[in-house]
C-alpha positions in Angstrom: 0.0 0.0 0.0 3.1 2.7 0.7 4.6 2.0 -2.1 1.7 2.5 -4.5 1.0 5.8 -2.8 4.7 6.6 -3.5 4.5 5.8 -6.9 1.3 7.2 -7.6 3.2 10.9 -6.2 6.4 10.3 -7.8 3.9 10.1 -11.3 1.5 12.9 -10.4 4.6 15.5 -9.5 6.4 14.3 -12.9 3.0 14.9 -14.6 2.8 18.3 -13.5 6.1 19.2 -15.3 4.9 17.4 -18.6 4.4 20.0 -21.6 1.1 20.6 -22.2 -1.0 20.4 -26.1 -1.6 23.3 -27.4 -4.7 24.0 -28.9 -5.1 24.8 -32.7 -6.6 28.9 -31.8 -3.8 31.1 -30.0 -5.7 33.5 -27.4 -3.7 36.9 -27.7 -3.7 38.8 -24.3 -1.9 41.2 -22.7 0.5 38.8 -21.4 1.7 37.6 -25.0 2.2 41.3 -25.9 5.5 42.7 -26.7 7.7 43.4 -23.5 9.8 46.2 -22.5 13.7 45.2 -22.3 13.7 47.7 -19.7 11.6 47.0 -17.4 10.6 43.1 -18.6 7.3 42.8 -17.0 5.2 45.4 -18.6 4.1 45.8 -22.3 6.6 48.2 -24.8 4.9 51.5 -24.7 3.9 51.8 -28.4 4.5 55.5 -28.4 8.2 55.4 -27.6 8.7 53.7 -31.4 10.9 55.9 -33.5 11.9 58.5 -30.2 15.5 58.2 -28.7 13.9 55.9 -25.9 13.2 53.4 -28.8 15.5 50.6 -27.7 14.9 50.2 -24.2 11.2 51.1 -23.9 11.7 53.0 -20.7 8.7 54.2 -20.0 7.0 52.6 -16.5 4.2 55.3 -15.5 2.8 55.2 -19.3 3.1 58.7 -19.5 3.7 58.5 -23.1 -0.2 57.3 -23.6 -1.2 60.5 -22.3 0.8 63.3 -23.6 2.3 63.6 -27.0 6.2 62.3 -27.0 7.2 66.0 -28.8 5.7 67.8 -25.3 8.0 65.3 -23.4 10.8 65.9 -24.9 10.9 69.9 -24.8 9.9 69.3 -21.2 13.1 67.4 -20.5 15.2 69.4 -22.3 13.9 72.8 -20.4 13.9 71.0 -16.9 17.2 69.3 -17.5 18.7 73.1 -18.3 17.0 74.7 -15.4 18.5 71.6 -13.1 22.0 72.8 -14.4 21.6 76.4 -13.8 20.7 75.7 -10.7 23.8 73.7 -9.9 25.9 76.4 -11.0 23.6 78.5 -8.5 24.2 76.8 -5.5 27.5 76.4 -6.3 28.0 80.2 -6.3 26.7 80.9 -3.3 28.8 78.3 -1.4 31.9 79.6 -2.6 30.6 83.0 -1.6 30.7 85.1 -4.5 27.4 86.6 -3.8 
């Protein structure tokens, strides 16, 4: 009796590894969508194709769905500047020249 229950779970937990028949009719879902080699868990953003953030696909919030990519990328550019200015800023004032 032990050692058909043994062999009856030694075949059930090799069973569960077996690959499994495919039907004929692939369902397409989100999850067969393609994936972001940045962050591999979510879907590509779509918007990012043809922009310099093309070949990662960096784009986790999905801001990209709701503004237009051109608005992003001013926006960087005038943020990143204003970041740098503002280095140079603090940097003055710790040496004292003002």
């Amino acid at each position: 009796m032990m050692k058909t229950a043994i062999l009856a779970s030694l075949l059930g937990s090799a069973a569960a590894f077996a690959p499994v028949q495919n039907s004929a009719s692939k369902v397409t879902s989100a999850l067969n969508a393609e994936k972001s080699p940045a962050v591999p868990f979510l879907p590509y953003p779509e918007n990012l194709k043809g922009y310099v953030g093309d070949d990662i696909g960096f784009d986790p919030l999905r801001v990209s769905d709701y503004f237009p990519m051109d608005y992003l990328r001013e926006s960087e550019l005038k943020h990143g500047r204003i970041c740098m200015m503002a280095i140079v800023g603090y940097i003055t004032v710790d040496l004292g020249v003002v």
